[in-house]
N, CA, C and O atoms as CSV, one atom per row, in Angstrom:
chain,resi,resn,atom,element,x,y,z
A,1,UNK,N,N,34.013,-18.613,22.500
A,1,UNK,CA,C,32.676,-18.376,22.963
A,1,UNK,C,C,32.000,-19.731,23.110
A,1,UNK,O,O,31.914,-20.378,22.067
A,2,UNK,N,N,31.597,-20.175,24.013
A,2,UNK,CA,C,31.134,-21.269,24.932
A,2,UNK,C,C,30.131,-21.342,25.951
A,2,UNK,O,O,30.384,-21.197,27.147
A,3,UNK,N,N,28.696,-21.625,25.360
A,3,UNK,CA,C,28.315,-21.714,26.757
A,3,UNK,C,C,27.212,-22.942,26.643
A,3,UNK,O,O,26.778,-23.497,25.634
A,4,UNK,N,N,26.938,-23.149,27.929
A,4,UNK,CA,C,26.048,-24.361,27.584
A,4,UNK,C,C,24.628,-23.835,27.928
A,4,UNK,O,O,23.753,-24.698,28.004
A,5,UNK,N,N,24.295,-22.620,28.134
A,5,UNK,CA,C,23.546,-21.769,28.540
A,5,UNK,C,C,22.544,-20.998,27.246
A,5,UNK,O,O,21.342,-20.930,26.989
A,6,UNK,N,N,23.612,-20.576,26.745
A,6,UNK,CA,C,23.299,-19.415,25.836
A,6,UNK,C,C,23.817,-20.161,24.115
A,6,UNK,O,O,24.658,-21.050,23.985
A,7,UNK,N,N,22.988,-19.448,22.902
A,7,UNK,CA,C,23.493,-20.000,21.742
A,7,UNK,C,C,24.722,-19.131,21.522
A,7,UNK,O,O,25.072,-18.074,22.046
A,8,UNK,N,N,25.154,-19.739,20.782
A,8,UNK,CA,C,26.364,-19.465,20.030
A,8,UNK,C,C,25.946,-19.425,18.753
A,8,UNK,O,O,25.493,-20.389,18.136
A,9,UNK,N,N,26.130,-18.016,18.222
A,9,UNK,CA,C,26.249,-18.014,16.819
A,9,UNK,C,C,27.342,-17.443,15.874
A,9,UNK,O,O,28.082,-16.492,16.125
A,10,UNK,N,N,27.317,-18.079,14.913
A,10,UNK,CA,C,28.863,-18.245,14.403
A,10,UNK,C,C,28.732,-18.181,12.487
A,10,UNK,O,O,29.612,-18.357,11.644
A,11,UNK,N,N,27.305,-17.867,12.333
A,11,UNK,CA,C,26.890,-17.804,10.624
A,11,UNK,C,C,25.896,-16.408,10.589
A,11,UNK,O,O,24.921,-16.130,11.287
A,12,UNK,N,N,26.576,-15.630,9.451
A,12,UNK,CA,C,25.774,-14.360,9.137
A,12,UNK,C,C,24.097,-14.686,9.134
A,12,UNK,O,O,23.305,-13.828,9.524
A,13,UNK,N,N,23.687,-15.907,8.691
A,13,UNK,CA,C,22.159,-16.327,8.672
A,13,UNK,C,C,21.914,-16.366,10.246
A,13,UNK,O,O,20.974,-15.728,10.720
A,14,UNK,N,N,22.637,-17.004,10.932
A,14,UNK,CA,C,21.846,-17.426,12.393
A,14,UNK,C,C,21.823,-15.877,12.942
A,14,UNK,O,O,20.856,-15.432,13.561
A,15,UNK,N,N,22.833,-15.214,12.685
A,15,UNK,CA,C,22.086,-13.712,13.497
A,15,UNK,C,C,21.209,-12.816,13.108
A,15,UNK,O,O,20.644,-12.017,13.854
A,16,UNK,N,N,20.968,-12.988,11.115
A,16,UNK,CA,C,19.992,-12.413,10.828
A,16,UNK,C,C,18.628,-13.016,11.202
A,16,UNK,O,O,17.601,-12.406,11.502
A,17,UNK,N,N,18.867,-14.574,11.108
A,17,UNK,CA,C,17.216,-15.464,11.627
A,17,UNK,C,C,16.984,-15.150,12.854
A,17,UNK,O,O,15.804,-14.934,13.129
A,18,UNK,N,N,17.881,-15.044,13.818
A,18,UNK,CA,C,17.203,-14.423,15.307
A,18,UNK,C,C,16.961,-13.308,15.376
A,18,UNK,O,O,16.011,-12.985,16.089
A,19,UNK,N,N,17.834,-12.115,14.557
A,19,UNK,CA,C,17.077,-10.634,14.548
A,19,UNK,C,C,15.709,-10.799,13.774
A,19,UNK,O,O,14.579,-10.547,14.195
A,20,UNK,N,N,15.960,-11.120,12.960
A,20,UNK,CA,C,14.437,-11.664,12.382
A,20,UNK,C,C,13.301,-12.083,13.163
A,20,UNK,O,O,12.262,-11.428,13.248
A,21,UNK,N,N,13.548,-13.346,13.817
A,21,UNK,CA,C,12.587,-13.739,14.612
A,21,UNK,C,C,11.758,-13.207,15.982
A,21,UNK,O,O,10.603,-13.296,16.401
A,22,UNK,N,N,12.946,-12.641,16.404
A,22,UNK,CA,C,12.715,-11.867,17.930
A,22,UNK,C,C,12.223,-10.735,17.756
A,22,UNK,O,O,12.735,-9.633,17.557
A,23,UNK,N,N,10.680,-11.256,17.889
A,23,UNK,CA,C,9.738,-10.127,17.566
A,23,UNK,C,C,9.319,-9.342,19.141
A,23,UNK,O,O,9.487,-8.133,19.306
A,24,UNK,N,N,8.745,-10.279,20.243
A,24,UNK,CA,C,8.233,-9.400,21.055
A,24,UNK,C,C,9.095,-9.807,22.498
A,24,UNK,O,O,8.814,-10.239,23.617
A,25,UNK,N,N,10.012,-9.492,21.931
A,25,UNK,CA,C,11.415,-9.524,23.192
A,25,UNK,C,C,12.706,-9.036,23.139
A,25,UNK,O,O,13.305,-9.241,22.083
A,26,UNK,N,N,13.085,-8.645,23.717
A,26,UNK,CA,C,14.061,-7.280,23.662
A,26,UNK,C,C,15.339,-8.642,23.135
A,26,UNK,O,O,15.284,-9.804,23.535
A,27,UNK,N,N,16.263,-8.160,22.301
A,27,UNK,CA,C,17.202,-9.306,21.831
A,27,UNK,C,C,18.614,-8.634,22.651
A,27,UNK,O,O,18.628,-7.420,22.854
A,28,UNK,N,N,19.415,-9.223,22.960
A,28,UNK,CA,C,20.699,-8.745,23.570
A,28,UNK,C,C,21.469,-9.929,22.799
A,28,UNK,O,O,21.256,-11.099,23.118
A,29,UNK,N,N,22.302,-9.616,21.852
A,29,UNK,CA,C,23.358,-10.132,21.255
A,29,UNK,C,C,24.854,-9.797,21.754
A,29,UNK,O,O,25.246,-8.634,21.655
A,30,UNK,N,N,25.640,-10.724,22.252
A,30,UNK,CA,C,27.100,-10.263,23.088
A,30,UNK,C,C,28.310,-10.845,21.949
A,30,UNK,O,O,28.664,-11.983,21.639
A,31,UNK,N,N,28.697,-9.616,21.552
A,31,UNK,CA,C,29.539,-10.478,20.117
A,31,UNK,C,C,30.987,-9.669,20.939
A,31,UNK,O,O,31.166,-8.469,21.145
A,32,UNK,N,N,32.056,-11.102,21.356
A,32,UNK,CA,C,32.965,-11.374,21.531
A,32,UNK,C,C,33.923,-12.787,20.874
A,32,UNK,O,O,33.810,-13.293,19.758
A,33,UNK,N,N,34.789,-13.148,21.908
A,33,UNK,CA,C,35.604,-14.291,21.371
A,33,UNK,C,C,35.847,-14.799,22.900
A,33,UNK,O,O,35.838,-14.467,24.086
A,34,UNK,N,N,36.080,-15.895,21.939
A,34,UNK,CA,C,36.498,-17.355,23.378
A,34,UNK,C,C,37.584,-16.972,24.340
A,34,UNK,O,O,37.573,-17.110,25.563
A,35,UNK,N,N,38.912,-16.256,23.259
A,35,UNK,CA,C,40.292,-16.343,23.884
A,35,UNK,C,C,40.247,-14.835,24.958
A,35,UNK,O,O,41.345,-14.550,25.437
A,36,UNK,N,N,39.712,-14.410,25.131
A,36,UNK,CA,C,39.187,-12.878,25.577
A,36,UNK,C,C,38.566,-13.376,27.208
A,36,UNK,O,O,37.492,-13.972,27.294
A,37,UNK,N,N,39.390,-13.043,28.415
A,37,UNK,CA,C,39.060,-13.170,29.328
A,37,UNK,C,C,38.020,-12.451,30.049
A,37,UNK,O,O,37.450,-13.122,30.910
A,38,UNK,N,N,37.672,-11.359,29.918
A,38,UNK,CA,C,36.888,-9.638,29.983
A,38,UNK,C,C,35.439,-10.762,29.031
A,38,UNK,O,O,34.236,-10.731,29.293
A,39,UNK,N,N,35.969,-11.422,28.211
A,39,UNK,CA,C,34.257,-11.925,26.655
A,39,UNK,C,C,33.853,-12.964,28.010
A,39,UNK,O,O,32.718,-12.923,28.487
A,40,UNK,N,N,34.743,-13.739,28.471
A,40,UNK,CA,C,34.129,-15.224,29.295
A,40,UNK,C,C,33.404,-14.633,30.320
A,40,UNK,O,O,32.222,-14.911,30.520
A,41,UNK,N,N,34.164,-13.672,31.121
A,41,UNK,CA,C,33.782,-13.043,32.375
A,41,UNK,C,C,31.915,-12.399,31.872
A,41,UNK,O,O,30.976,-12.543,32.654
A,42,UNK,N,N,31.799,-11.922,30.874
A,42,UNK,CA,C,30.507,-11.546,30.382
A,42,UNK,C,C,29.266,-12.750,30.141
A,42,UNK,O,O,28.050,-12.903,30.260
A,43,UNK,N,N,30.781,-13.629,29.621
A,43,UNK,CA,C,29.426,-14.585,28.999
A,43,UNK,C,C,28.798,-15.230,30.034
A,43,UNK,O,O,27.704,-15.731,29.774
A,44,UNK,N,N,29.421,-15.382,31.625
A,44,UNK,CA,C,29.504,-15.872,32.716
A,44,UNK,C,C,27.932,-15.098,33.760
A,44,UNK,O,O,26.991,-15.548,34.414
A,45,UNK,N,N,28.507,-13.626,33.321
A,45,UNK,CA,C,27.161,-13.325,33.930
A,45,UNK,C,C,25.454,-13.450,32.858
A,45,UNK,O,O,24.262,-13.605,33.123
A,46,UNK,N,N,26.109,-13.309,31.886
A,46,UNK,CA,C,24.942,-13.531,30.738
A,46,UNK,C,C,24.326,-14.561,31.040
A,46,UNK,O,O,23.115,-14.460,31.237
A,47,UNK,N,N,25.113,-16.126,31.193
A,47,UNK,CA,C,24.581,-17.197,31.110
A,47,UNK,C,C,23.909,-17.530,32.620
A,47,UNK,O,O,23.186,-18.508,32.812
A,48,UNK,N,N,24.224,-16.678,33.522
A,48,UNK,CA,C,23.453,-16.684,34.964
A,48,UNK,C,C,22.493,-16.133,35.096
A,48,UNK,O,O,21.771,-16.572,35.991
A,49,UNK,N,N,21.940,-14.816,34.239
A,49,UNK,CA,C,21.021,-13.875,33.882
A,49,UNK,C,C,19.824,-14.136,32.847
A,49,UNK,O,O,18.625,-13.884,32.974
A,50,UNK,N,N,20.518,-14.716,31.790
A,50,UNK,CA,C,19.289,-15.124,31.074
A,50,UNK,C,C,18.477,-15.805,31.294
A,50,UNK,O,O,17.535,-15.490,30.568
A,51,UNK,N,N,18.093,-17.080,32.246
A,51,UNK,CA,C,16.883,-17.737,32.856
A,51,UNK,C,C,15.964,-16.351,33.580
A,51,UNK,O,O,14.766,-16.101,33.450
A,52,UNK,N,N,16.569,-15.919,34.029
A,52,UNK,CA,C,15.845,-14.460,34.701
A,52,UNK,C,C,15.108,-13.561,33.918
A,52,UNK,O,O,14.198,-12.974,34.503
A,53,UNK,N,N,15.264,-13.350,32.891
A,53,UNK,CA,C,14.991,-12.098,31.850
A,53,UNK,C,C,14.109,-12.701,30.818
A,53,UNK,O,O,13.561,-12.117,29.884
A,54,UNK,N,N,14.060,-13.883,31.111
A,54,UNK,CA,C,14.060,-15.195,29.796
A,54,UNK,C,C,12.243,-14.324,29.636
A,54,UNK,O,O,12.200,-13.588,28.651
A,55,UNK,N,N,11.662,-14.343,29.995
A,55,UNK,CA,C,10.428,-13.747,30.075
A,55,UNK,C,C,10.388,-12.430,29.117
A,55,UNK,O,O,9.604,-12.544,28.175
A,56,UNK,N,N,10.912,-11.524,29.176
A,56,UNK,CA,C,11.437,-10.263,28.279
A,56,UNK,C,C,12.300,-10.368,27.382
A,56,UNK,O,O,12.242,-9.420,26.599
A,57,UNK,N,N,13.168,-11.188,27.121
A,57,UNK,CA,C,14.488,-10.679,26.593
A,57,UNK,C,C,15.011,-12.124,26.020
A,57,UNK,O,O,14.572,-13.065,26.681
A,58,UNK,N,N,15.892,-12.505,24.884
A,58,UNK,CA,C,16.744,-13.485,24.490
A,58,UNK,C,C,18.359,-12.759,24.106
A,58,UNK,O,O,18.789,-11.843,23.406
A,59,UNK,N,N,18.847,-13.700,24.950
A,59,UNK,CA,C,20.237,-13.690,25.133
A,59,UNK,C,C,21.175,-14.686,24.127
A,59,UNK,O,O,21.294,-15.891,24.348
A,60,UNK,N,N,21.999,-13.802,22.676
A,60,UNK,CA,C,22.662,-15.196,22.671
A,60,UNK,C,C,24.441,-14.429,22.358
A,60,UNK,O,O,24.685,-13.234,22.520
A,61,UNK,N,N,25.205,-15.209,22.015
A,61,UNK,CA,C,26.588,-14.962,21.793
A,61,UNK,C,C,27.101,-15.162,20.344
A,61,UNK,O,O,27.081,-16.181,19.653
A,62,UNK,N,N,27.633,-13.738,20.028
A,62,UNK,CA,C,28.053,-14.357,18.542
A,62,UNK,C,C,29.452,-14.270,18.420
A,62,UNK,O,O,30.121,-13.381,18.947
A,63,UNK,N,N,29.889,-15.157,17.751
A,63,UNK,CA,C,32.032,-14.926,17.694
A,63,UNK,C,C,32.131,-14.233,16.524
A,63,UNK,O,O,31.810,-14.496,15.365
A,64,UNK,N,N,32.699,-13.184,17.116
A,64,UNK,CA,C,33.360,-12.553,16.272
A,64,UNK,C,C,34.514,-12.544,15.500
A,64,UNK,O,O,34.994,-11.641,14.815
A,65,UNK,N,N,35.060,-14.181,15.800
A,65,UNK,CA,C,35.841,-15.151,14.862
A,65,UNK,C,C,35.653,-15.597,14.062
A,65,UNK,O,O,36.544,-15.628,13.213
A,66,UNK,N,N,34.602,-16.126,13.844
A,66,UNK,CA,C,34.218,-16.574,12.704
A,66,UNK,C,C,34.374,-15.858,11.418
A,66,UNK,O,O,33.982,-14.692,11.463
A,67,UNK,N,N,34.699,-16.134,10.639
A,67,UNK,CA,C,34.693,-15.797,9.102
A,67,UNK,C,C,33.399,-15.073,8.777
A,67,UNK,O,O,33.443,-13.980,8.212
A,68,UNK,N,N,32.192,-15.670,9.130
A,68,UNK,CA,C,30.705,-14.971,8.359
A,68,UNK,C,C,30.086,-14.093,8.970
A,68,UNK,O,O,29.115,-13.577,8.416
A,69,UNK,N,N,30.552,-13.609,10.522
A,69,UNK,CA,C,30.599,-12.732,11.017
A,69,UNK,C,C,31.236,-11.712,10.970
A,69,UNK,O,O,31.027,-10.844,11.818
A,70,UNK,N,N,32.279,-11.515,9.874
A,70,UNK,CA,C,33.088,-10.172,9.942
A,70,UNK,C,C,32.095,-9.100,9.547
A,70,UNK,O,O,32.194,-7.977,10.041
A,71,UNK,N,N,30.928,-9.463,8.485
A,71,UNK,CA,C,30.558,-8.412,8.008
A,71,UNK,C,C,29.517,-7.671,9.084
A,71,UNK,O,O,28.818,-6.687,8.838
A,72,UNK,N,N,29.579,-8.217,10.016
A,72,UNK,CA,C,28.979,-7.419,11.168
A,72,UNK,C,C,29.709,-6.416,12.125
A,72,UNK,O,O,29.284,-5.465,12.781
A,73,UNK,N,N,31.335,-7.125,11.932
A,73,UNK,CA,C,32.229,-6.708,13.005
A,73,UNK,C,C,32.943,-5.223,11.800
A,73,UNK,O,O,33.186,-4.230,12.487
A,74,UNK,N,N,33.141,-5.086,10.847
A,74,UNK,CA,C,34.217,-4.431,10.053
A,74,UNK,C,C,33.356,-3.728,9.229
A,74,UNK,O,O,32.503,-4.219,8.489
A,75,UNK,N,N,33.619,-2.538,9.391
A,75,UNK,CA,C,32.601,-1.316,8.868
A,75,UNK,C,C,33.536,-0.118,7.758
A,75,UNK,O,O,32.957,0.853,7.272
């Protein structure tokens, strides 16, 4: 997960501080992985879309590689 567009988050804190924070804007979180061709192809239109929406909405990417993210991914 890569973009020069959009954050990358990769620590159980950075996705609770942006659910946290994102009070009066719709949040769209895209939790994939780098090696995932179908995740790039997304992150591709995400990162073309979010200047657009940027007004309503924050866009960011979380890996679902990471280690401190499992407890989001595994239920």
């Amino acid at each position: 997960m890569s973009s020069y567009l959009l954050k990358v988050l990769t620590k159980k804190q950075e996705v609770d501080a942006i659910i946290r924070d994102t009070i009066d804007k719709i949040l769209v979180l895209c939790f994939g992985r780098a090696s995932d061709p179908v995740c790039l192809q997304l992150d591709s239109v995400l990162s073309k879309s979010a200047q657009e929406v940027s007004k309503f909405a924050s866009v960011a990417l979380v890996d679902i590689d990471s280690n401190e993210i499992q407890v989001y991914v595994n239920n």
